[in-house]
C-alpha atoms as an extended CHARMM CRD file, in Angstrom:
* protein
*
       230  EXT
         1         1  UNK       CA             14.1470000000       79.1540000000       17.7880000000  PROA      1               0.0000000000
         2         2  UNK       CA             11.2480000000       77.8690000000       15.9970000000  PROA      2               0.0000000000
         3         3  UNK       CA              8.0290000000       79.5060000000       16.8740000000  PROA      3               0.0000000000
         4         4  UNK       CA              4.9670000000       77.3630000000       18.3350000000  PROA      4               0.0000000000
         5         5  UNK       CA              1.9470000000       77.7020000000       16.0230000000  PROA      5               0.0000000000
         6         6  UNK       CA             -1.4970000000       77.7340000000       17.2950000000  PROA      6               0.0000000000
         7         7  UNK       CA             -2.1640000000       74.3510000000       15.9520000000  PROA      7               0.0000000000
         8         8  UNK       CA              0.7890000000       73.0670000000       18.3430000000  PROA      8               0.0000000000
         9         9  UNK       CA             -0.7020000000       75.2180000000       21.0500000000  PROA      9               0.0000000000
        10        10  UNK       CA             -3.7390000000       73.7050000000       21.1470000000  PROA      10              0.0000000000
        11        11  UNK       CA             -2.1180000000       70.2700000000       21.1620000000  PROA      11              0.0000000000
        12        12  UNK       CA             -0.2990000000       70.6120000000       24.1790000000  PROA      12              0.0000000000
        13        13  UNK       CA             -2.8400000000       72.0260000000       25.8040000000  PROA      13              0.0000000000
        14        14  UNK       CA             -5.2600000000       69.3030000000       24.9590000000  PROA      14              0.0000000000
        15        15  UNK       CA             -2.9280000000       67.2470000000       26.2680000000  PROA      15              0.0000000000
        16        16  UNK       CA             -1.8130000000       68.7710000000       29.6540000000  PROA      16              0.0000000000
        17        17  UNK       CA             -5.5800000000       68.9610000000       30.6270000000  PROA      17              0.0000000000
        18        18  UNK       CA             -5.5400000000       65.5400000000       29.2830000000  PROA      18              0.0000000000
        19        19  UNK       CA             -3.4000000000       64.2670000000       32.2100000000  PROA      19              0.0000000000
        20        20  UNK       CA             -4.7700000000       66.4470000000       34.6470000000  PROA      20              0.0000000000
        21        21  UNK       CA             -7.9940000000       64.6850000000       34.2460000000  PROA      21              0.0000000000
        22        22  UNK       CA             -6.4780000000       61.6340000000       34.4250000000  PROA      22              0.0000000000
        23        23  UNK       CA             -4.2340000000       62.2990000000       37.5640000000  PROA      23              0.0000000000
        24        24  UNK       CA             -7.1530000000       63.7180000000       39.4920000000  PROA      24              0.0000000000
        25        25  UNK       CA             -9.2260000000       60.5720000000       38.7500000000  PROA      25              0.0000000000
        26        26  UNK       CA             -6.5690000000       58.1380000000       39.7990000000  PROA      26              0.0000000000
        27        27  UNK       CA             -6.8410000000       60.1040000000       43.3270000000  PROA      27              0.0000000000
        28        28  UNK       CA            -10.3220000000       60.2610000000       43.8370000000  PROA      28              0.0000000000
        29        29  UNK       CA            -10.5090000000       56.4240000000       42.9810000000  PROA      29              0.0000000000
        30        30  UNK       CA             -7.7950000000       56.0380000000       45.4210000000  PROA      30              0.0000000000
        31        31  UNK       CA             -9.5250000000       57.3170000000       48.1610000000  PROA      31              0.0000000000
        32        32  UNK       CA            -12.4840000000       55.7380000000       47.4260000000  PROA      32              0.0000000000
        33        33  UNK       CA            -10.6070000000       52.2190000000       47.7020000000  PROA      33              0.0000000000
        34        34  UNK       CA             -8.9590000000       53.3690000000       51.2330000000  PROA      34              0.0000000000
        35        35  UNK       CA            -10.7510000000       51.7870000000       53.8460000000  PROA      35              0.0000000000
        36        36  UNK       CA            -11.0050000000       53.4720000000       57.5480000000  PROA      36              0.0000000000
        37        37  UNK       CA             -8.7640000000       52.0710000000       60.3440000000  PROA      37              0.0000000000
        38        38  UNK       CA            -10.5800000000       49.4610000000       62.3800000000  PROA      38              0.0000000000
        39        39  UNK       CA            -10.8830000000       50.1210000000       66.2970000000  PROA      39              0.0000000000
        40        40  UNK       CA            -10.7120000000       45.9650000000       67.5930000000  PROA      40              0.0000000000
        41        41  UNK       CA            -11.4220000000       45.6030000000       71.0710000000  PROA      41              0.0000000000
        42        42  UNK       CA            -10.2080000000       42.6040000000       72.7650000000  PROA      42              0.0000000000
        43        43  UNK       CA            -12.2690000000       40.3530000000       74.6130000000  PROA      43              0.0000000000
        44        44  UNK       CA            -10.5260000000       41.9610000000       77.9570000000  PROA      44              0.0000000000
        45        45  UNK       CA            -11.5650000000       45.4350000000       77.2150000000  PROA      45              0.0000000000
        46        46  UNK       CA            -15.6040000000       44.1460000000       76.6030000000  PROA      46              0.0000000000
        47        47  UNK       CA            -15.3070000000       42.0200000000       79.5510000000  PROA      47              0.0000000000
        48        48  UNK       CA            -13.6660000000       44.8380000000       81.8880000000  PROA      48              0.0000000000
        49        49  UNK       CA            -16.9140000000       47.1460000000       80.2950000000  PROA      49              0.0000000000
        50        50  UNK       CA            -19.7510000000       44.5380000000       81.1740000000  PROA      50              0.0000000000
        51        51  UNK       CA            -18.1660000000       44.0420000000       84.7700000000  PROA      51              0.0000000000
        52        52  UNK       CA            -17.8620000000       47.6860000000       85.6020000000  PROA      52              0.0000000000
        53        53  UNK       CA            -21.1750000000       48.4840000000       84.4260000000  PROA      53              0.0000000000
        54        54  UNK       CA            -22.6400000000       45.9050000000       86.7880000000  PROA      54              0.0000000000
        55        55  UNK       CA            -21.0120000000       47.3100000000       90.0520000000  PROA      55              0.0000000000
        56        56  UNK       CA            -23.5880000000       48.9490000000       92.0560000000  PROA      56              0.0000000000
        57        57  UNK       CA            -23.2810000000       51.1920000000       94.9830000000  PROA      57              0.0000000000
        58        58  UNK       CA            -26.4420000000       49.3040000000       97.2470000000  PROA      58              0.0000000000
        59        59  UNK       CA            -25.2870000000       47.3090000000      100.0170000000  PROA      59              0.0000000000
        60        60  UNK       CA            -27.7880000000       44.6430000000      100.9790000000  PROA      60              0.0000000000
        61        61  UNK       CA            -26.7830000000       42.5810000000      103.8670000000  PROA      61              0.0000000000
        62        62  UNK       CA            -27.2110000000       39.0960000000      105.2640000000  PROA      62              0.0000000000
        63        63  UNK       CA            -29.4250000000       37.8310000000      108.0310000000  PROA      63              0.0000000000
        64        64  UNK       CA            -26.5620000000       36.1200000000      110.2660000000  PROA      64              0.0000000000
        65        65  UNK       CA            -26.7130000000       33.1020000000      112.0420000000  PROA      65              0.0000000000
        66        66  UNK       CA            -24.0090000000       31.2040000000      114.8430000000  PROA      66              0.0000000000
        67        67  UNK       CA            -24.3730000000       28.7470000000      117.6690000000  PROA      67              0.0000000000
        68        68  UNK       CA            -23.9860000000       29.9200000000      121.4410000000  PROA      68              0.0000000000
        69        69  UNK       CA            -20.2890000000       30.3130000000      122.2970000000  PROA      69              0.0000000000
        70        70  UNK       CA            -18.8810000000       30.7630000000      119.0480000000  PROA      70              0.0000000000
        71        71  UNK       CA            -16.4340000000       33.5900000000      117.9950000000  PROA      71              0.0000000000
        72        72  UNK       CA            -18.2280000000       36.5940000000      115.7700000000  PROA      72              0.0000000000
        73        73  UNK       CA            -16.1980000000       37.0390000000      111.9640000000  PROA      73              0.0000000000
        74        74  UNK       CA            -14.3010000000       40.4920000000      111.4200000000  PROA      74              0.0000000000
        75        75  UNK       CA            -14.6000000000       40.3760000000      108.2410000000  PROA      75              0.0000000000
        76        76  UNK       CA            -17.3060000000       42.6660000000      106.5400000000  PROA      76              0.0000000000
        77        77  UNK       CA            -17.5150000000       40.5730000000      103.1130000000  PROA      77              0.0000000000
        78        78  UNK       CA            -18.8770000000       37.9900000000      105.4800000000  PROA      78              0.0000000000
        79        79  UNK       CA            -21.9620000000       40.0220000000      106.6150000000  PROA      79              0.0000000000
        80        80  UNK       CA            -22.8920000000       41.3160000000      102.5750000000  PROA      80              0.0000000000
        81        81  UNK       CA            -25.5720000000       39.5190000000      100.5770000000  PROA      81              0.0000000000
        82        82  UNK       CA            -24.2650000000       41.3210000000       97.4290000000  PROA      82              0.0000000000
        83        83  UNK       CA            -20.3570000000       40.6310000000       97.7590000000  PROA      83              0.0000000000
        84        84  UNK       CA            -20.0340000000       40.0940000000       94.2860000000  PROA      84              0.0000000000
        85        85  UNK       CA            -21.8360000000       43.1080000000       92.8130000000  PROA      85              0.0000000000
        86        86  UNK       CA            -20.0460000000       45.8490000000       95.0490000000  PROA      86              0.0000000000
        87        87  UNK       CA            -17.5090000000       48.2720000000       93.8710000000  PROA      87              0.0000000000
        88        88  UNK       CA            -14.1770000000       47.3350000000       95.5460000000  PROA      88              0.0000000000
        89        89  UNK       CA            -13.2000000000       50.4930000000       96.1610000000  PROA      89              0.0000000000
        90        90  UNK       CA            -16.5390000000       50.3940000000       98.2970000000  PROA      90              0.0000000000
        91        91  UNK       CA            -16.4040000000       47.3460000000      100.0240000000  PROA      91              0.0000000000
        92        92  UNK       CA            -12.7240000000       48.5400000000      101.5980000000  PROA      92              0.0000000000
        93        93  UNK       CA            -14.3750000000       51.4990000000      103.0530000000  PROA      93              0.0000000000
        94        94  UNK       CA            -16.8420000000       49.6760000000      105.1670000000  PROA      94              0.0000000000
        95        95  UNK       CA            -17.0950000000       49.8490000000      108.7480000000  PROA      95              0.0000000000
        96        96  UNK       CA            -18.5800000000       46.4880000000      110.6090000000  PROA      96              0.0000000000
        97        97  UNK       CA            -19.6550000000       47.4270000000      114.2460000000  PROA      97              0.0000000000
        98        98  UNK       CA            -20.9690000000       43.8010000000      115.8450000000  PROA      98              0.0000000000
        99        99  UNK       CA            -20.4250000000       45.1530000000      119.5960000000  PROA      99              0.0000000000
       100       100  UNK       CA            -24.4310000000       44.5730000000      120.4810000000  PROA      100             0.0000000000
       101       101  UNK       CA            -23.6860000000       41.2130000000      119.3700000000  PROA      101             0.0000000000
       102       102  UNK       CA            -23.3330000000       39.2420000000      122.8340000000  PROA      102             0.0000000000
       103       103  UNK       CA            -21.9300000000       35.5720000000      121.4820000000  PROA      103             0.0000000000
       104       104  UNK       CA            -22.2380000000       33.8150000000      124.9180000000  PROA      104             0.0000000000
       105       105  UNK       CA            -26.1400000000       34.3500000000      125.3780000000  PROA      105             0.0000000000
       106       106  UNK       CA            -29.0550000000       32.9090000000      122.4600000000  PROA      106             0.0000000000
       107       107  UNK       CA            -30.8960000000       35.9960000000      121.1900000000  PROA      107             0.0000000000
       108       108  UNK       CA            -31.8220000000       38.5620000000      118.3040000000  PROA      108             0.0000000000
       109       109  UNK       CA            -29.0560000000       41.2960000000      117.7750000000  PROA      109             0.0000000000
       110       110  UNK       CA            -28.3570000000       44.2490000000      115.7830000000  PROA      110             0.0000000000
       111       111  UNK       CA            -25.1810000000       44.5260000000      113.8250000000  PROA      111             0.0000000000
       112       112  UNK       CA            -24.7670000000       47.5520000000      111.5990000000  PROA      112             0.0000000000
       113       113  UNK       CA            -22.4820000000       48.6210000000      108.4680000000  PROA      113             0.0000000000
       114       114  UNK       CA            -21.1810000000       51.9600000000      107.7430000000  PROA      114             0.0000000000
       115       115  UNK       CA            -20.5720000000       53.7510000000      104.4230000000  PROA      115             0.0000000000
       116       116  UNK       CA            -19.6690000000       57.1800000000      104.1760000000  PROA      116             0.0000000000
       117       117  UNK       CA            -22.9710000000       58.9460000000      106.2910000000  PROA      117             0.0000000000
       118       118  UNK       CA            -25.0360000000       55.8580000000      106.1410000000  PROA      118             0.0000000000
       119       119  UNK       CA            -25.8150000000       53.2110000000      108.3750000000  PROA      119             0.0000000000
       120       120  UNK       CA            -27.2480000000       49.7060000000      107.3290000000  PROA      120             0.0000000000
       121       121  UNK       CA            -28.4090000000       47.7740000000      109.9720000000  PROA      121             0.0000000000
       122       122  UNK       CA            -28.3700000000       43.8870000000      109.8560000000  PROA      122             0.0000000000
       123       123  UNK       CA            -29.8430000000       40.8380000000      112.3610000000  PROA      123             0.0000000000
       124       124  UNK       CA            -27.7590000000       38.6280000000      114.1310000000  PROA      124             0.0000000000
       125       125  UNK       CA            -29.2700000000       35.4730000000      115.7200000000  PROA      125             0.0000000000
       126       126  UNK       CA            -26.9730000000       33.4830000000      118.1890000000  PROA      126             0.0000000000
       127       127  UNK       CA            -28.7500000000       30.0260000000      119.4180000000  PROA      127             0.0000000000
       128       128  UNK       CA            -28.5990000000       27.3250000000      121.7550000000  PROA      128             0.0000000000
       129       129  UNK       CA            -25.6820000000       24.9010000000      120.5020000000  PROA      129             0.0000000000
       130       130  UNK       CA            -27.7970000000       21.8230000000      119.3400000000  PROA      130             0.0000000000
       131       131  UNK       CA            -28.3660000000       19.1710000000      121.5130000000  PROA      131             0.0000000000
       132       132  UNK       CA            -27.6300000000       15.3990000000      120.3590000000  PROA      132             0.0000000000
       133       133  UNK       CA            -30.6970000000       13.5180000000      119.0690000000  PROA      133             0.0000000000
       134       134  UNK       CA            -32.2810000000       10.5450000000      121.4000000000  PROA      134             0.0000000000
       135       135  UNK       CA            -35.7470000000        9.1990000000      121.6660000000  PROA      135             0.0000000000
       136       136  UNK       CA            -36.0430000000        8.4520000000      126.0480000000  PROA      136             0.0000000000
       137       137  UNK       CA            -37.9940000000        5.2040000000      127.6680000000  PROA      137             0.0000000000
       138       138  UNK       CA            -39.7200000000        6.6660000000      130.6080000000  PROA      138             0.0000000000
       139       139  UNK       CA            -40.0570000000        4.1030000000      133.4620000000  PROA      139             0.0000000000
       140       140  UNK       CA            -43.2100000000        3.9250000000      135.5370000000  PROA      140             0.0000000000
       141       141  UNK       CA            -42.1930000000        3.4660000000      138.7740000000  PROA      141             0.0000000000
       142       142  UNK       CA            -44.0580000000        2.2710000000      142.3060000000  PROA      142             0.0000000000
       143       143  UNK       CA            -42.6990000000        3.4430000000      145.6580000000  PROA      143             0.0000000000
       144       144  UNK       CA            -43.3480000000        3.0750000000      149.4160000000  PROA      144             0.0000000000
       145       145  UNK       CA            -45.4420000000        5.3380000000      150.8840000000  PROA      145             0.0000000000
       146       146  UNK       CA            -43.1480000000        8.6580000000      152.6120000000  PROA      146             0.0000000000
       147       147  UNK       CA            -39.9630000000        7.3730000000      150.3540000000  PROA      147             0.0000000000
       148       148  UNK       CA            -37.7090000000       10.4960000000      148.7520000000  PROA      148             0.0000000000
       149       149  UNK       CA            -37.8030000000       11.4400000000      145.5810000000  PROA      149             0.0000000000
       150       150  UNK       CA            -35.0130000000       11.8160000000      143.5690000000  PROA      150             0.0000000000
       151       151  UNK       CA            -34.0070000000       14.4960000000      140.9030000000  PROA      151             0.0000000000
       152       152  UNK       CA            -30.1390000000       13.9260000000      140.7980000000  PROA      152             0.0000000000
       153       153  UNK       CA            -29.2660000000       14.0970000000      136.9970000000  PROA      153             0.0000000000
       154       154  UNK       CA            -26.5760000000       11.3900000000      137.8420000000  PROA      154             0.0000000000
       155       155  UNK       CA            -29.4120000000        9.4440000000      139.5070000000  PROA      155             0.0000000000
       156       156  UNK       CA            -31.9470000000        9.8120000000      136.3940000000  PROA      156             0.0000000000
       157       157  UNK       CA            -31.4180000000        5.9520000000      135.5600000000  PROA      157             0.0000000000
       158       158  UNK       CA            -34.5740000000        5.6350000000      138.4660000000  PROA      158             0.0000000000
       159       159  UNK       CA            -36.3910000000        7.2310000000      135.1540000000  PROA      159             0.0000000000
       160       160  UNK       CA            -34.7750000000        6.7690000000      132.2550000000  PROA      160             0.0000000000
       161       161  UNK       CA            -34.6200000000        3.1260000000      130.8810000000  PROA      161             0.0000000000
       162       162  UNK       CA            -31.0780000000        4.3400000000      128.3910000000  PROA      162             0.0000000000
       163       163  UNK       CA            -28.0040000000        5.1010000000      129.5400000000  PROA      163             0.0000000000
       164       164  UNK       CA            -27.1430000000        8.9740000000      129.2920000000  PROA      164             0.0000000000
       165       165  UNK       CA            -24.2700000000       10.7570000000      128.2270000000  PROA      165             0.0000000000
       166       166  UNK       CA            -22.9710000000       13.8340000000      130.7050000000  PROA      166             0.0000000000
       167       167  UNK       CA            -24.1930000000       16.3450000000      127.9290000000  PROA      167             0.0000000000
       168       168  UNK       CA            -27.7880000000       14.7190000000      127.6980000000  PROA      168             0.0000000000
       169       169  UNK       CA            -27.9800000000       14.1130000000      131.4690000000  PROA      169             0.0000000000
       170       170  UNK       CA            -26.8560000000       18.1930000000      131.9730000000  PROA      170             0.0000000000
       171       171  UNK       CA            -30.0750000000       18.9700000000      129.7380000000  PROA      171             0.0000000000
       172       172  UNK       CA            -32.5110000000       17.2440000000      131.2730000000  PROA      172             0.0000000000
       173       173  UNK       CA            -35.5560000000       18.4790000000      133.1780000000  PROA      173             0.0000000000
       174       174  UNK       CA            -37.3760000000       16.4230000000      135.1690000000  PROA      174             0.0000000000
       175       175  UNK       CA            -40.9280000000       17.4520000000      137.4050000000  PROA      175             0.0000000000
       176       176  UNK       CA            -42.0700000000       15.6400000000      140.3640000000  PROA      176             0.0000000000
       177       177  UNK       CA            -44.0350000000       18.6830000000      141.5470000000  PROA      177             0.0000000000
       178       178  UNK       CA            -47.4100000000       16.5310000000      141.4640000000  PROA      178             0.0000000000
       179       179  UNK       CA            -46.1730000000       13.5580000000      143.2420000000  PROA      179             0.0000000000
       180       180  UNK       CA            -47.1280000000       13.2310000000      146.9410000000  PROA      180             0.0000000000
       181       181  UNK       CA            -45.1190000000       10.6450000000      148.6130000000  PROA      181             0.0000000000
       182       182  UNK       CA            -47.0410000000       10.9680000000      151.4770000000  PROA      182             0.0000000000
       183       183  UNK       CA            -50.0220000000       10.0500000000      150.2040000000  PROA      183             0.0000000000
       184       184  UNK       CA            -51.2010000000        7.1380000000      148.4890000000  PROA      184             0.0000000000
       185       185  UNK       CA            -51.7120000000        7.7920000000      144.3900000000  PROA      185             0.0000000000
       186       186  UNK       CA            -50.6740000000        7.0690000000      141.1050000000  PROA      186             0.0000000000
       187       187  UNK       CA            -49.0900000000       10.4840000000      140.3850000000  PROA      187             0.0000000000
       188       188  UNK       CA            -47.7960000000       12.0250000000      136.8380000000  PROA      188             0.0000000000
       189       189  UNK       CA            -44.3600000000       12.9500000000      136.5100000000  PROA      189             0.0000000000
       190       190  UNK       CA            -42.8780000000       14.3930000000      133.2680000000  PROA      190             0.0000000000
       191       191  UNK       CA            -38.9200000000       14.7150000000      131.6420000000  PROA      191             0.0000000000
       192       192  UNK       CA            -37.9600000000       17.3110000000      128.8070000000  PROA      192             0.0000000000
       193       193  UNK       CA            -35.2330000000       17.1150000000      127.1080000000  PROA      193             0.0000000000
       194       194  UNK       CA            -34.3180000000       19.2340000000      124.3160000000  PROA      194             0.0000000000
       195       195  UNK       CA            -38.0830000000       20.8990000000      123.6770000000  PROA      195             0.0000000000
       196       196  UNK       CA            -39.7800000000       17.1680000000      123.7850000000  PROA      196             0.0000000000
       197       197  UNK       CA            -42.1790000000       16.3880000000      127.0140000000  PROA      197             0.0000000000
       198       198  UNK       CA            -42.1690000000       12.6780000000      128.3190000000  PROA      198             0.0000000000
       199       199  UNK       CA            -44.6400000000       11.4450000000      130.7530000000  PROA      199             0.0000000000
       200       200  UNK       CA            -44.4450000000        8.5920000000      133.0480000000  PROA      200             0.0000000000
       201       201  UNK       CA            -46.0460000000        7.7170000000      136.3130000000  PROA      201             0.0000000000
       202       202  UNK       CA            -45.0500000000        6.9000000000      140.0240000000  PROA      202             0.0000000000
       203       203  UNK       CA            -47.3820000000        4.6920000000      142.2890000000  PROA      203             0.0000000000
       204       204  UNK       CA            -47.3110000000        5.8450000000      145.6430000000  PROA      204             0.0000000000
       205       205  UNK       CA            -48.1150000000        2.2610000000      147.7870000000  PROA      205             0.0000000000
       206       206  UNK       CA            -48.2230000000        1.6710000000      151.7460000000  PROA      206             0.0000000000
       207       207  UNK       CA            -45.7980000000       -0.9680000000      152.3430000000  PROA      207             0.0000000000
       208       208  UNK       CA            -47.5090000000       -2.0640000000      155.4610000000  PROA      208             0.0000000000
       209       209  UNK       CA            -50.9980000000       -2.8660000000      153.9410000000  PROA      209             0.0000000000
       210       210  UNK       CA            -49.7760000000       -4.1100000000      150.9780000000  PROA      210             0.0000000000
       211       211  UNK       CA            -47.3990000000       -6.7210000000      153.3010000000  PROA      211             0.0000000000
       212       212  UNK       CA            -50.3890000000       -7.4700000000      155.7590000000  PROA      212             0.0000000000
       213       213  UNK       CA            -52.8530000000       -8.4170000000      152.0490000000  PROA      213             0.0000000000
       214       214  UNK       CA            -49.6200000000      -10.2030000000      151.1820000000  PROA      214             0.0000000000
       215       215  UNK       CA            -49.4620000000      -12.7190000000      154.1510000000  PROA      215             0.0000000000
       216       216  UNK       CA            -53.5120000000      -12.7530000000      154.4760000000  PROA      216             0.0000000000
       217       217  UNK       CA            -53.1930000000      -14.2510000000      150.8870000000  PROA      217             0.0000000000
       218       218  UNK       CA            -50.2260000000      -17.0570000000      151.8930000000  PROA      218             0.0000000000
       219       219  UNK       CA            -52.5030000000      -17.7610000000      154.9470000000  PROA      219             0.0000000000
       220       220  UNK       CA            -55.5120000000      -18.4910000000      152.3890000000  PROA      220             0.0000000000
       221       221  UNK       CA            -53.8320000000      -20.4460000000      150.1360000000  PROA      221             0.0000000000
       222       222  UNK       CA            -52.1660000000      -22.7580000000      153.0160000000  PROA      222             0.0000000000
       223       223  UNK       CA            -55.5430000000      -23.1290000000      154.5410000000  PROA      223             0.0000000000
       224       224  UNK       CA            -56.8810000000      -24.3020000000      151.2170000000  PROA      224             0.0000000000
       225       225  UNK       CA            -54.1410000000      -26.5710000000      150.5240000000  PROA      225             0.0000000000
       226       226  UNK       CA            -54.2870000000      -28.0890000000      153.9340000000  PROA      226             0.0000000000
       227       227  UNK       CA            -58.2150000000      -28.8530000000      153.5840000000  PROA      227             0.0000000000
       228       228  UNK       CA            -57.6000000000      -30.4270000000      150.3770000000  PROA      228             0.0000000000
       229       229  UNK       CA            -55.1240000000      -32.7860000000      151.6330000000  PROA      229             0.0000000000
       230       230  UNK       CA            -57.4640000000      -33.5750000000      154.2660000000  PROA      230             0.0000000000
């Protein structure tokens, strides 16, 4: 075997540390290129972030309102201002409690919620059912003298120039407490219906006088007629 000089030796090793310059290069250059995986978020994931950072844990409630008569919801979304902005998990763990809540009579009431320990307490207003809408012709009226009054509801046409439905007549109010129909007068008498005041009057006459001026008159006016003819 032929013996490697020192000249040869020096080649090879020029050239080894050649290639290990090279092949150390390529890999640093490599990695350099290599870009870092991408996280992508869909527009689901953002979304589900946004809306669960906006839940809240305050319950505000509403300020309920229903007519006379009218059955009370069961439903606790129904009595929370901030429905929307709740944590569900929340909202199912709610306790409604309307039982000072008395649907049949108009008032202010107290209805509470429950979470966990706390109580939030919310006002409930029941009211009259609304009445239907009608603008009343009062009649002034004249009367003999010691003749009955009358306050029938289904007699209130004696007052009331329109004609009245059942629901109108049951809501009427009508005060003859300063008429004296035993005395002569012109007397004030008053109707309400729902929350308006309408006056009218009654003149109290005495049908005997008022006959004897009546025929006094006739007499006069025959007596006059006769002396003209004459």
């Amino acid at each position: 075997m032929k013996k490697i000089t020192k000249k040869e030796t020096k080649i090879i090793g020029f050239a080894l540390a050649a290639w290990g310059i090279l092949f150390i290069g390529s890999g640093i250059t490599m990695n350099l290129m290599a870009e870092p995986p991408k996280i992508v978020k869909t527009d689901f994931e953002v979304v589900q972030k946004r809306v669960s950072e906006t839940k809240t844990n305050e319950i505000k409630l509403k300020d309920m309102e229903l007519e006379i008569n009218q059955p009370l919801s069961v439903s606790v979304k129904d009595y929370l201002e901030n429905l929307e902005e709740i944590d569900l998990g929340i909202v199912r763990n709610l306790k409604l409690d309307t039982s000072m809540v008395n649907p049949q009579q108009a008032g202010t009431y107290t209805y509470t919620i429950a979470y966990q320990r706390k109580k939030y307490n919310g006002t409930f207003t029941i009211k009259e059912k609304e009445l239907p809408k009608v603008d009343l012709t009062i009649k002034n009226i004249k009367m003999p003298l010691n003749s009955p009054l009358n306050a029938n509801p289904e007699d209130l046409s004696i007052y009331i120039e329109e004609e009245l439905t059942e629901e109108i007549k049951n809501n009427i109010i009508i005060d003859l407490s300063k008429v004296k129909t035993n005395q002569e007068g012109i007397y004030d008498y008053t109707i309400t219906y729902n929350g308006i005041i309408y006056k009218g009057k009654i003149e109290v006459y005495q049908e005997q006088i008022k006959n004897i001026i009546s025929n006094k008159t006739d007499n006069e006016n025959k007596e006059e007629i006769t002396s003209e003819k004459k």
